[in-house]
Each structure stands twice: as structure tokens, then as C-alpha cells.
C-alpha positions as CSV (number, residue, x, y, z in Angstrom):
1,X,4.0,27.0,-10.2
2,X,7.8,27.2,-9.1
3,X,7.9,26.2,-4.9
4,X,10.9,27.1,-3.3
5,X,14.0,25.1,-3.8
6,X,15.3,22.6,-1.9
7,X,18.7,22.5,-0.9
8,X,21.1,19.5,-0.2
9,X,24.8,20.0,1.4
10,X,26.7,17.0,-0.1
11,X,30.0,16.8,2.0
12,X,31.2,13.6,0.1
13,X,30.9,11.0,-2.8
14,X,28.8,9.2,-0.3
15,X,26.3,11.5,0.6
16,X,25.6,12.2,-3.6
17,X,25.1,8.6,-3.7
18,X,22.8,8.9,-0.5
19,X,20.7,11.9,-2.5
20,X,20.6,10.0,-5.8
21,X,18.6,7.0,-3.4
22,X,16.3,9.9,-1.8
23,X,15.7,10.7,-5.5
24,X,15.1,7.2,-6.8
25,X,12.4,7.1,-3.9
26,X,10.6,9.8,-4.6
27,X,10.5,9.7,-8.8
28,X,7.7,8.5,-11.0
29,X,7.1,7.7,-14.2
30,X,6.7,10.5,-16.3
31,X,9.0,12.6,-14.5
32,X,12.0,14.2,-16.4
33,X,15.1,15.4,-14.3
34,X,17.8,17.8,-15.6
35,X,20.8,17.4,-14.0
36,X,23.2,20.4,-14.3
37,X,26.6,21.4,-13.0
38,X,30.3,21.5,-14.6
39,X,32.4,18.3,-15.5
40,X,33.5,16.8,-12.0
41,X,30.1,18.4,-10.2
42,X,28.9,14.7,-9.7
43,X,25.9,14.5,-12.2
44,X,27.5,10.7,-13.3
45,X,27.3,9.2,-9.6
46,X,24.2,10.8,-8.8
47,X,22.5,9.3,-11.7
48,X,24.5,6.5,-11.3
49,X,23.5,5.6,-7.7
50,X,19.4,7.0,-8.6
51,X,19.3,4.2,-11.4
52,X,21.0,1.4,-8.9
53,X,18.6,2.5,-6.3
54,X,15.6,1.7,-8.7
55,X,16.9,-1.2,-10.3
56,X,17.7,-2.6,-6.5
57,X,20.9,-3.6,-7.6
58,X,23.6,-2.1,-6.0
59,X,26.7,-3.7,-8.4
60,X,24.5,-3.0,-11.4
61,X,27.0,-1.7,-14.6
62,X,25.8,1.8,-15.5
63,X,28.3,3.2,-17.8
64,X,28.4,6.7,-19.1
65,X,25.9,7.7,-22.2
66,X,28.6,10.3,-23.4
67,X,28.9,8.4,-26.7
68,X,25.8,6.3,-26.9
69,X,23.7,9.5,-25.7
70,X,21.4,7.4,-23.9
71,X,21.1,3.8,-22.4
72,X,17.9,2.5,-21.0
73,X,17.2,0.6,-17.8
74,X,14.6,-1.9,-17.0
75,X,13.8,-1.0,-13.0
76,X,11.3,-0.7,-11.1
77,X,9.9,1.3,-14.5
78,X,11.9,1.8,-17.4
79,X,14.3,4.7,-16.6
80,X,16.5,6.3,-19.4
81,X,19.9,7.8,-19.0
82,X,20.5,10.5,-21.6
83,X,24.0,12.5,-22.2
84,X,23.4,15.3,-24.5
85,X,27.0,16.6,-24.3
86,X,27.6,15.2,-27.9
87,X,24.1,16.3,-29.5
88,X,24.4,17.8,-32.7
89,X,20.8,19.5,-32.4
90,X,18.0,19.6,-31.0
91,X,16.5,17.1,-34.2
92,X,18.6,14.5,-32.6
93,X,16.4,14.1,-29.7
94,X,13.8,12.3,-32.5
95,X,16.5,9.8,-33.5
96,X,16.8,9.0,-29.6
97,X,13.2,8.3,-29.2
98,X,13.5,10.7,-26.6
99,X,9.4,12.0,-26.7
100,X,8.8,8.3,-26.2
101,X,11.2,7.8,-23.7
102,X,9.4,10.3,-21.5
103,X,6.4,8.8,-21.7
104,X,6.8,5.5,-21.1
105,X,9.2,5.8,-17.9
106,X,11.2,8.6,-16.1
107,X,14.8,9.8,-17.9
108,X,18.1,11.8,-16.2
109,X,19.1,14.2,-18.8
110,X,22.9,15.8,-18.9
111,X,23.6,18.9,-20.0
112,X,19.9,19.5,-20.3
113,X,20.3,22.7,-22.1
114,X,21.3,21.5,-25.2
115,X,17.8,20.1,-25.5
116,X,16.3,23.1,-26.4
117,X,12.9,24.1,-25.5
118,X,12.2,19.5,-25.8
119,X,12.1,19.3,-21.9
120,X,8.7,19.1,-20.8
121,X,7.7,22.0,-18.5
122,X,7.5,19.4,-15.6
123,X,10.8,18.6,-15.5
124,X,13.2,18.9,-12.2
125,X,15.9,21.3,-12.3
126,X,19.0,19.3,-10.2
127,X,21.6,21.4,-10.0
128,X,25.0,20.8,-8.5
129,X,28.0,23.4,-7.5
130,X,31.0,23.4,-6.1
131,X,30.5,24.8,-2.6
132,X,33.7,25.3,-0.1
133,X,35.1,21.6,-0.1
134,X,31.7,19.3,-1.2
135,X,29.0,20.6,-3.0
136,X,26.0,21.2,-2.8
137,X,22.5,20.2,-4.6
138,X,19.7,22.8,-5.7
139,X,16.5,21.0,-6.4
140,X,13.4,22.9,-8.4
141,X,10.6,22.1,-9.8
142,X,6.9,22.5,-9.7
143,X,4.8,22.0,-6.3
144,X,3.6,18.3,-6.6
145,X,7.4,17.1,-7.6
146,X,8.9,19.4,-4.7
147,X,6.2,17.5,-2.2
148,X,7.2,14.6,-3.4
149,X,11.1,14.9,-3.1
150,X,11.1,16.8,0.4
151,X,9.1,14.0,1.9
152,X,11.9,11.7,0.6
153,X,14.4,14.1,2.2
154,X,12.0,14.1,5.3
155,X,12.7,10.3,5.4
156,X,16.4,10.3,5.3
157,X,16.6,13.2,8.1
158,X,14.2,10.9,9.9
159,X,17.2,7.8,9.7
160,X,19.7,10.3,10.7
161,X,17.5,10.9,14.1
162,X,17.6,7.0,14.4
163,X,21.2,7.1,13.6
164,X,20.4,5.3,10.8
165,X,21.2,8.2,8.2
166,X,23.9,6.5,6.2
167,X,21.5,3.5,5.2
168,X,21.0,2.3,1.9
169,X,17.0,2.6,0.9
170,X,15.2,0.4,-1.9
171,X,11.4,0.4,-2.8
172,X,9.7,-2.1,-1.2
173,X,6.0,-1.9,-1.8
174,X,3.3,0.6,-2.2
175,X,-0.7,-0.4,-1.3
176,X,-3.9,1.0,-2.2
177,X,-3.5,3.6,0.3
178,X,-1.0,6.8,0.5
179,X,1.5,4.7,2.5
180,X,4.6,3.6,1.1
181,X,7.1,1.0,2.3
182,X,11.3,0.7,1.8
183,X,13.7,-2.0,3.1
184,X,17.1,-0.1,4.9
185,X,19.8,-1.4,5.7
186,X,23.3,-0.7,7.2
187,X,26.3,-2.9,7.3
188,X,26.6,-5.3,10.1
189,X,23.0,-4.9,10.5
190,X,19.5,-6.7,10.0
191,X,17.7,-5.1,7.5
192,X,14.9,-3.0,8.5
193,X,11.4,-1.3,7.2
194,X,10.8,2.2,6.7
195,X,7.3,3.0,6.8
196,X,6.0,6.3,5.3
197,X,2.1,6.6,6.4
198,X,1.2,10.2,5.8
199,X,-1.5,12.3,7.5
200,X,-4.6,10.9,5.9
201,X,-6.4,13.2,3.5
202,X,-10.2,13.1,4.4
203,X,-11.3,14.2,1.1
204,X,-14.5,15.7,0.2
205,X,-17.8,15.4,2.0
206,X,-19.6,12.7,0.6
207,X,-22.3,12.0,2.7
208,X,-24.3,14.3,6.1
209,X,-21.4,16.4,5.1
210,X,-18.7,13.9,6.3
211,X,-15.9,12.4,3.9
212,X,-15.8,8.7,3.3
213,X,-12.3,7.9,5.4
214,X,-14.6,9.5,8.9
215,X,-17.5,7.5,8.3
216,X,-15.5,4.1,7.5
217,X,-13.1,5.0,10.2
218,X,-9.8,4.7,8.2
219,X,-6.7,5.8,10.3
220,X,-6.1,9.3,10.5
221,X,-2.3,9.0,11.3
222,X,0.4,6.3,12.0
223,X,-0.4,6.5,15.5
224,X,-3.2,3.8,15.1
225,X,-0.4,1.9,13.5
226,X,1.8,2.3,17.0
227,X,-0.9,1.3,19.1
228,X,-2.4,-1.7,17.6
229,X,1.4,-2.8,17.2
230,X,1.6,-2.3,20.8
231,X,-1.7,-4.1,21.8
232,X,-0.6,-6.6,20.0
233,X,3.2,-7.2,21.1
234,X,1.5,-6.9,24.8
235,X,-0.8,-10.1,23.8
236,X,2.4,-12.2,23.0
237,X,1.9,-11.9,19.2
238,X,4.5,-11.5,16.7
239,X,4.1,-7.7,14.9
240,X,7.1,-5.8,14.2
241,X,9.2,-4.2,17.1
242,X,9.1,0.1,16.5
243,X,13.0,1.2,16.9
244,X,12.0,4.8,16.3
245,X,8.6,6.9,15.6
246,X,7.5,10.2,14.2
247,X,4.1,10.5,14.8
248,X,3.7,13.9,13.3
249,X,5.6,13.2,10.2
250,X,4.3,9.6,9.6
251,X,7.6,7.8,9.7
252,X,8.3,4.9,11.7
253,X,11.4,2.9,11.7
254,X,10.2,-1.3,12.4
255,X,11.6,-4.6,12.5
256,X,11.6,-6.4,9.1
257,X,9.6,-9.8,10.1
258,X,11.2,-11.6,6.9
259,X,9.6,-11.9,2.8
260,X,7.8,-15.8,3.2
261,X,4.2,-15.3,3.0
262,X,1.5,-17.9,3.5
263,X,1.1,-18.5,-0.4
264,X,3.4,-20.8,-2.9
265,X,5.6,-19.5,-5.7
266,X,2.9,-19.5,-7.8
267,X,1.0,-17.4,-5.4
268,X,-1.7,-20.3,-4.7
269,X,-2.7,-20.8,-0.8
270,X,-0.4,-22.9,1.3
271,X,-3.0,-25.0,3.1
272,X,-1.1,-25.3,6.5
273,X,0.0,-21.9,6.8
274,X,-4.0,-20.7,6.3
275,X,-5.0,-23.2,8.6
276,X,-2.1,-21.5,11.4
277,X,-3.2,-18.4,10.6
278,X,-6.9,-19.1,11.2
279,X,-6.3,-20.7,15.1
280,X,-3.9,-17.6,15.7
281,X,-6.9,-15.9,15.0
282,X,-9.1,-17.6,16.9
283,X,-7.0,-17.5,19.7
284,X,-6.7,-13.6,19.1
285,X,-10.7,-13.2,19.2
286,X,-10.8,-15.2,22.1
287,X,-8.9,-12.2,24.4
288,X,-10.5,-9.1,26.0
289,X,-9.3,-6.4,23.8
290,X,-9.4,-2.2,25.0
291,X,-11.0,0.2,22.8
292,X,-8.2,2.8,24.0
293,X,-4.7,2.2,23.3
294,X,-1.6,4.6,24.4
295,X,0.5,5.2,20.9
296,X,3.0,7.4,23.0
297,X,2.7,9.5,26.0
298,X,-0.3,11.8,26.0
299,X,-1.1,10.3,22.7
300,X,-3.9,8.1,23.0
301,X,-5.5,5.8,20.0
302,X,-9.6,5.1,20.2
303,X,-10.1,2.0,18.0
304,X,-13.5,3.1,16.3
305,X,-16.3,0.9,16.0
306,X,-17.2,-1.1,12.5
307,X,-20.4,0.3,12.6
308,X,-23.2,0.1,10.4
309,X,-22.6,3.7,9.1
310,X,-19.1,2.0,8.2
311,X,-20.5,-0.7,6.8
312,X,-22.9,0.8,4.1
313,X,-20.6,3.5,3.0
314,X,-18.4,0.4,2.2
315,X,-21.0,-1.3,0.4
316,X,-21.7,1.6,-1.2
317,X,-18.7,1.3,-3.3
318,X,-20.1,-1.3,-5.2
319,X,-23.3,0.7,-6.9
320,X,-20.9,4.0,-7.0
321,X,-17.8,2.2,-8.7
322,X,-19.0,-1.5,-10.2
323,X,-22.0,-0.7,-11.6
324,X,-21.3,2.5,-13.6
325,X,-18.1,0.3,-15.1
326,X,-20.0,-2.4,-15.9
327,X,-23.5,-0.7,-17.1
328,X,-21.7,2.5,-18.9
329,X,-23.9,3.9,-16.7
330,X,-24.2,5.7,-13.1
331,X,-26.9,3.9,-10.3
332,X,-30.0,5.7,-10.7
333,X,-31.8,6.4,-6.9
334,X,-34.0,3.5,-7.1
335,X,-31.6,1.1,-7.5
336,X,-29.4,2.9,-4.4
337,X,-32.1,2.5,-2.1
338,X,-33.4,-1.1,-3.1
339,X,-29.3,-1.8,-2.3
340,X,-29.7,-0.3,0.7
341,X,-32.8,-1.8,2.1
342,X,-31.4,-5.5,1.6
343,X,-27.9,-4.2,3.1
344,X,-29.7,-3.0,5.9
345,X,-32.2,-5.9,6.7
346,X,-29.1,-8.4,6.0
347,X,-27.1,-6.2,8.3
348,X,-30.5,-6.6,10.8
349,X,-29.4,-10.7,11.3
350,X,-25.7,-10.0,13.0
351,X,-26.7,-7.1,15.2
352,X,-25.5,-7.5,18.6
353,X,-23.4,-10.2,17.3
354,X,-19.8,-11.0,19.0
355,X,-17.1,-8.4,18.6
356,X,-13.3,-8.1,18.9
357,X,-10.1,-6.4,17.9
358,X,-11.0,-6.7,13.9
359,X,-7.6,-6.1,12.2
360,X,-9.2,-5.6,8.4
361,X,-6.9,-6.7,6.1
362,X,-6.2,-10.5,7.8
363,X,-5.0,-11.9,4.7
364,X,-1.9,-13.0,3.3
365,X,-0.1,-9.6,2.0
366,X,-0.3,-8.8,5.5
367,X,1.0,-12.1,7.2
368,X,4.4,-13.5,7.2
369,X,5.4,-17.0,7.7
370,X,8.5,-17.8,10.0
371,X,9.3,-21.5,9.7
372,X,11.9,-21.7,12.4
373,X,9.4,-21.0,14.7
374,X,6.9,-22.5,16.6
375,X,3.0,-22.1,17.2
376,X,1.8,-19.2,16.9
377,X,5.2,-17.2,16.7
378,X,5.5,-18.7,12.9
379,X,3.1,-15.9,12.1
380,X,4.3,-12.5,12.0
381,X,1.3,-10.0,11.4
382,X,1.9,-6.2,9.8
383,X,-0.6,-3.5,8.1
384,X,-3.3,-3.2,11.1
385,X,-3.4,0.2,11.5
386,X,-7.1,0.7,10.3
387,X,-8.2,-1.9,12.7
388,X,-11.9,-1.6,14.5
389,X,-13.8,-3.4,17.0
390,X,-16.2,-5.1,15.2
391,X,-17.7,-9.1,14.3
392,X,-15.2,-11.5,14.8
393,X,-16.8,-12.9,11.5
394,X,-14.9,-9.9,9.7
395,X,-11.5,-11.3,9.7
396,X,-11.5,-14.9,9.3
397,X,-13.9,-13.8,5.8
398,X,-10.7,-11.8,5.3
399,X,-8.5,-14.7,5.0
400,X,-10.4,-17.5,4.0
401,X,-12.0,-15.7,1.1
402,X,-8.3,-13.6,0.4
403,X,-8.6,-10.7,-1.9
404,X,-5.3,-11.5,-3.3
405,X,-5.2,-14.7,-4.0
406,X,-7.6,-17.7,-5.3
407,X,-8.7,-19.6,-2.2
408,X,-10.0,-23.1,-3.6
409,X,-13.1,-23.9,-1.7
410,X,-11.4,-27.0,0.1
411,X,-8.8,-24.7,1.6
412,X,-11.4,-22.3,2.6
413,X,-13.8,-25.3,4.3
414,X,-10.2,-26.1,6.2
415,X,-9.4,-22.9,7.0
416,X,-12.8,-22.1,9.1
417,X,-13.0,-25.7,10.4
418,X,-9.8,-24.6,12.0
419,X,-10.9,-21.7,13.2
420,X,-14.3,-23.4,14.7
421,X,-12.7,-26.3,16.2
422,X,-9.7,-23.7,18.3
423,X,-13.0,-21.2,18.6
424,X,-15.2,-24.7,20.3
425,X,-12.1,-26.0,22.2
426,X,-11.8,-22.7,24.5
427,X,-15.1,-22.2,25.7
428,X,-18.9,-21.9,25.3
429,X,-18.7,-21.0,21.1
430,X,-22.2,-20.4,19.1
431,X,-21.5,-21.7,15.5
432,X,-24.3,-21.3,13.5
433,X,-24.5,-17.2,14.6
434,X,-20.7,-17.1,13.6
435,X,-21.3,-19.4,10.2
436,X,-24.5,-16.3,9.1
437,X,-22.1,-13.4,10.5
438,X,-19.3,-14.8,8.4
439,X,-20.9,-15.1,5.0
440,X,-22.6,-11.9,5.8
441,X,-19.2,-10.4,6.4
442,X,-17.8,-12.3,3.3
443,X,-20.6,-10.8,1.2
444,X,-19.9,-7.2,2.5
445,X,-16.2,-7.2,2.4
446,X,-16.4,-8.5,-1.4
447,X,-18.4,-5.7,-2.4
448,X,-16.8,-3.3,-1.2
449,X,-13.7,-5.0,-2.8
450,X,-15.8,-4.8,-6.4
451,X,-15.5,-1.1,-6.1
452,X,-12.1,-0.3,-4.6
453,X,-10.6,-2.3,-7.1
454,X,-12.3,-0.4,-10.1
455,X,-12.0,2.6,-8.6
456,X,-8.5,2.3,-8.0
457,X,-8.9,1.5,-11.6
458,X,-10.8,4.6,-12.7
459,X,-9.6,6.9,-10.4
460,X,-6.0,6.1,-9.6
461,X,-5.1,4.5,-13.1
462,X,-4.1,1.5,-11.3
463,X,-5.6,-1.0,-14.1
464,X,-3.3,-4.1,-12.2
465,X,-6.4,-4.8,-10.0
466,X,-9.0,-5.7,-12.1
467,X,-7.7,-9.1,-12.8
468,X,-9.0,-9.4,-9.8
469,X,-12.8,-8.9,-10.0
470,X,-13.2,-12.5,-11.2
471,X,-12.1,-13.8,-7.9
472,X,-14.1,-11.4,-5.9
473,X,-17.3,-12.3,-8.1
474,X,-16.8,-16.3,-6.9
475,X,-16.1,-15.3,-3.7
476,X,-19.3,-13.3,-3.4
477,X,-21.2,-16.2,-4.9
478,X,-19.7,-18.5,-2.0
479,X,-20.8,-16.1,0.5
480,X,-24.6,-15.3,-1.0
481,X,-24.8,-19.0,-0.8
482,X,-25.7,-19.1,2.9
483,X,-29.6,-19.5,3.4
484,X,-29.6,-16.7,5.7
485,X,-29.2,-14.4,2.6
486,X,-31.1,-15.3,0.1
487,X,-32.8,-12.2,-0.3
488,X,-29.8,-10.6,-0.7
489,X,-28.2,-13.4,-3.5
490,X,-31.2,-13.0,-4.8
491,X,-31.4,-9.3,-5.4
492,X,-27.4,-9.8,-6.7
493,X,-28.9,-12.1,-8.9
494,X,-31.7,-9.8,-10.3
495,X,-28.8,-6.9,-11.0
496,X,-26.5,-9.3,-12.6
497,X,-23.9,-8.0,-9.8
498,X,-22.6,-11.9,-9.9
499,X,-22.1,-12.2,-13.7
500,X,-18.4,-12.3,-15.2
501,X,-18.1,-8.7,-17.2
502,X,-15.2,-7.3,-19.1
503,X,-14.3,-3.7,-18.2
């Protein structure tokens, strides 16, 4: 289906070279662009400035294809640059390995039309004209691509607000969510981060007629995002300062905190900087934290609860996701509520335990490490916009026991004696209920963890996470080790949940 096209006034060379970034932002693999328009139209810097923006090299040599018909890129994903001025025929396109080419990466065609009937019915139409004394840029394509590009438009009319519209963009990182993140900059300034959060989709019911993101509580908007920030900034801690907001769009425009992290260049733990991390958080659990939280005026964030609703449909993940993978098979109804019955008498033992601000993700993708400073100002923390009020337990299990990367048990045992010893030293501090709420925490978070990451898998075609499920399966092990749960190990146990499998 065609969706209306969208049009882009390009006063200058500059402002192509701005459009071929917005491009580069929005583009995927797979995706084929045509770009059209007579000799001196600006196809070449256009393409040009798309393949620096994905390669994140701004001085990067990309000559003209006319003779070669095609060079190749390695970016972000391969990208291939074809000139079809010169083609003989439409055969030629086999000799190009341009059918490959398609598939394994996104390509800029020139002079598109001599390609025949070749492009696939996917591709987007880029047209540029002459208009008065610029030119301007027609964009079609089918729904999903137009989506795609207009947010990426949205963005760059959303730097212009912030008078930030002549910045240079680059890709920073995606997560397993729909947000997106890109470092801006302008001359003479400190680079910043543009965050694109969308308007959450709730997806289908999936259980008492509600969809999974209600009953786990996942943010709805960025607002969530502006008022933890602000909680936090209020507290003293180190999050990023918001230059300018869109609530309604999803943009935000935030201070980059820096790209040091708390692991090693081979991505192993840095014992010290868990250890800081942990007494920041201690220190952050030991504060009175409010449950309603002003984004912007008249705008008002309530941080849900972790309940146990939350909780279980978490869980959950495990038996819908894990098992089926790992057993060719989906979980039959006796197994689901023999799974549930443990959950919910292991879930018995914490409740009424201690509660606080519970952040989520506490673990190193989401903490940077500022060495010139001191205390707790080293740490700078980002990504807390799905934050709850739940067991303090939740986050230190988040860190110690990090999704991302292999804790070795010594830096985990150093990590909570940290966090025990700051928790001890401010007051009256009940260990052994924290210790059971943490591996219980532990053992929940890593189940759900099984299941995201095949389902991200399996669903998203996002294979890069399973080399994690090793890790996860030692962390759960650690956790089920706590006396308090050995009906639950042991049930793990009886399922072979714990046992290395290939997918």
C-alpha cells in the first residue's frame, strides 16, 4: 500500500547532507532506495552523506559507482552503492550480485529505472527536483518504510525546536525495546543524546483481557523517563540533564554522561566500579522515595507497584518462551500451574518485604563510570524509565548477577558485601530477610531473562541474545542455591530448566 509522500525542501548542499543522515537513521537491512532526479539533482551527496552517516565516519572516501557500478560498504550493516547509468541490461544486475546484495544489507540505486522490473516492490522511491533555487526531496514508499522515515524527519524537526536542527546524527544504540538512541552533535558543542521512546504499543490481551506491558507495568510513554530523571537529579544523583522534551512525540534531547562503563575491554566486571555501584545503591534505597512524580506541568508520573501480578506474568516468560525452544514443544497446563504454585508460595516468603524506588535494569549497560569524579558522582545512571516501587532485593540482583555480562562469583560475594556493609552502617538493616529476598529476586529476574532472550530470538529475529542463556542458567543456579528455595531449585531441577541446551 502506497501512503502519502513525504516531502523535504532542501534549500542547500547542507540540508541534502542533513536528509541523507535522517535517512541513514531510519533504514534497515533489506530496504532498497531508488534515488531519482537529473545529473546535478544531488543523488551523489545524498548517498554520499546516508553511507557516512552509517559508517559513523564523517571523512569516509565514497567515490562515485559510475564506472564500477557498485561499491560496497561495511557500516553499521553492509550497505551497497549501485550506479546503473552505465548498465548494459537488465542481465547485468546478476553479474553485480545485486539479488544478493539486497538481501544481505540495504543498497542506494541510481538511475533506478534502468533496472527493470529487478527492484523489489519494497523499495523507496527518493526523488529529487529542481525547485525555485534548492530542491526539493519526494519520498514514497509503502506504509511501514513511510513510518519509519517520517519519525526520522519527526526527530530532526524536533532538533530544529531545540535549535539544535543543523546537528550531525549517528546511531548509537538500539535495546530490546522500541526505543532507539543517537549521539548529536554541533560544533563548539558537547555532544549530546537523542532519545527516541515511542508511545508504547500494549499489544494483545494476554491474560483477564489485559496485555502483558499493563500487567508488568512497562512505561507507557517517555514521561516516566522525565520523572524518574527528575526524582533522581532532586536526590543529588548523577542522571542526565533534559535540554528539551516532547512528551507526546517521545523525543527528548539529554546530556551525554560519557561511553566508560563499569566493565573491561573485554567486557569482564571491573570489581571496584561494581562495588561503587552497589553502595550508590544502597545509599539510594536508603531514601524516602514518592510514588507520584511531576514529568511536566499537569503531567503527572505514578510509579506502579512490582506487584505479584507483575511478577508472575514475568515468570511466565520462561514456560511460554524457554520451554517450547528447548522441548520442540509448547507447556502443557499441568506443567503451567505446577510453575505457578512454587512461584507463588516462593513469592509467599518476601511479602511485605522492604520496598523502594526499584530502577529495573541496574546493571552495567545502564551505568556509566566518570573517573574524574568522586563518590558517588563517578556513577552516572540512564535507562530507568520502567522503574517501580518494589524489593529493594530487585536491583542489587540486577547488578550483581548482570544480564550482560559474566559476574564471577567472587565479584558478586564483593558486590553485596558492599552493599550490606553501606545498608548495616546507616541504620537498623535485617540481613538475612534481604539475603532470601535477593536470591528470590535473582531467581525471578533470570527467568524471565530465559524467555525474553529467546523470544527476542523467535519473535524479533534477534539471534545475538542467546549466547546469553548460558549465563543466565548459572546465574539461576546461584540464586536456587539459597535454602529458602529449595522447593523451587528443586522443581527447576525436576524440569531440567537448569541444564545447558542448544537452541
Amino acid at each position: 500500500m502506497e501512503a502519502s509522500p513525504i516531502e523535504v525542501v532542501l534549500d542547500d548542499e547542507a540540508a541534502t547532507r542533513r536528509l541523507g543522515e535522517d535517512l541513514a537513521m531510519a533504514v534497515r537491512p533489506g530496504d532498497v532506495l531508488a534515488l531519482q532526479g537529473d545529473l546535478g539533482a544531488g543523488k551523489s551527496t545524498l548517498a554520499r552523506a546516508l553511507i557516512r552517516a552509517l559508517a559513523d565516519d564523517a571523512a569516509l572516501e565514497v567515490p562515485s559507482p559510475t564506472f564500477t557500478l557498485v561499491q560496497s560498504y561495511d557500516t553499521r550493516f553492509p550497505v551497497h552503492h549501485f550506479d546503473l547509468y552505465r548498465l548494459g541490461s537488465e542481465d547485468e544486475l546478476d553479474e553485480l550480485g545485486f539479488d544478493e546484495a539486497i538481501a544481505d544489507g540495504a543498497a542506494l540505486v541510481e538511475w533506478p529505472e534502468r533496472a527493470g522490473d529487478r527492484l523489489p516492490a519494497t523499495a523507496i522511491s527518493v526523488e529529487l527536483v529542481h525547485e525555485g533555487e534548492g530542491r526539493c526531496a519526494r519520498i514514497s514508499g509503502n506504509d511501514e518504510t513511510l513510518a519509519r522515515i517520517g519519525r526520522s524527519r519527526a526527530m530532526r524537526v524536533f532538533l530544529e525546536t531545540a535549535g539544535w536542527g543543523h546537528a550531525q546524527r549517528r546511531h548509537l544504540t538500539g535495546d530490546a525495546s522500541a526505543r532507539s538512541y543517537e549521539t548529536v552533535w554541533l560544533e563548539g558543542e558537547a555532544a549530546r543524546i537523542l532519545m527516541n521512546s515511542p508511545p508504547l504499543a500494549m499489544g494483545p490481551p494476554v491474560r483477564d483481557g489485559r496485555p502483558y506491558a499493563e500487567i508488568a507495568h512497562t512505561s507507557k510513554t517517555v514521561a516516566a523517563f522525565v520523572a524518574i530523571d527528575r526524582a533522581l537529579r532532586e536526590a543529588g544523583i548523577c542522571a542526565p540533564e533534559i535540554y528539551a522534551q516532547d512528551l507526546d512525540k517521545g523525543f527528548l534531547l539529554i546530556e551525554h554522561l560519557g561511553s566508560t562503563g563499569v566493565l573491561d575491554a573485554e567486557r569482564n566486571p571491573i570489581r571496584e566500579r561494581y562495588v561503587a555501584a552497589a553502595e550508590l545503591l544502597a545509599d539510594l534505597h536508603g531514601r524516602q522515595w514518592r510514588d507520584r512524580i511531576e514529568a511536566a506541568p499537569g503531567v503527572i508520573h505514578e510509579v506502579p507497584p512490582f506487584d505479584r501480578d507483575a511478577m508472575l506474568i514475568e515468570v511466565d516468560l520462561l514456560v511460554d518462551w524457554y520451554v517450547p525452544a528447548v522441548t520442540g514443544q509448547p507447556a502443557d497446563d499441568n506443567l503451567r500451574a505446577r510453575y505457578r504454585r512454587e512461584w507463588n508460595a516462593a513469592l509467599d516468603r518476601i511479602e511485605g518485604s522492604e520496598t523502594t524506588l526499584m530502577q529495573r535494569d541496574y546493571h552495567s549497560p545502564n551505568l556509566i563510570w566518570r573517573a574524574e569524579r568522586s563518590g558517588h558522582d563517578r556513577l552516572g545512571l540512564i535507562d530507568f524509565q520502567d522503574a517501580l516501587i518494589g524489593p529493594t532485593a530487585y536491583d542489587l540482583a540486577s547488578l550483581a548477577m548482570d544480564a550482560r555480562a559474566t559476574v564471577p562469583r567472587d565479584v558478586e560475594q564483593a558486590t553485596v558485601d558492599a552493599y550490606l556493609a553501606r545498608r548495616h552502617a546507616s541504620g537498623p538493616f535485617d540481613e538475612a530477610a534481604f539475603l532470601e529476598a535477593y536470591a528470590l529476586m535473582a531467581a525471578q529476574r533470570n527467568s524471565k531473562i530465559l524467555g525474553i532472550f529467546v523470544r527476542l530470538h523467535r519473535r524479533d529475529g534477534k539471534p545475538g541474545y542467546l549466547k546469553h542463556l548460558p549465563r543466565i542458567r548459572d546465574y539461576l543456579r546461584r540464586a536456587l542455591a539459597h535454602p529458602a528455595l529449595a522447593c523451587l531449585r528443586a522443581f527447576y531441577e525436576q524440569q531440567g530448566f537448569l541444564e545447558e541446551r542448544e537452541l
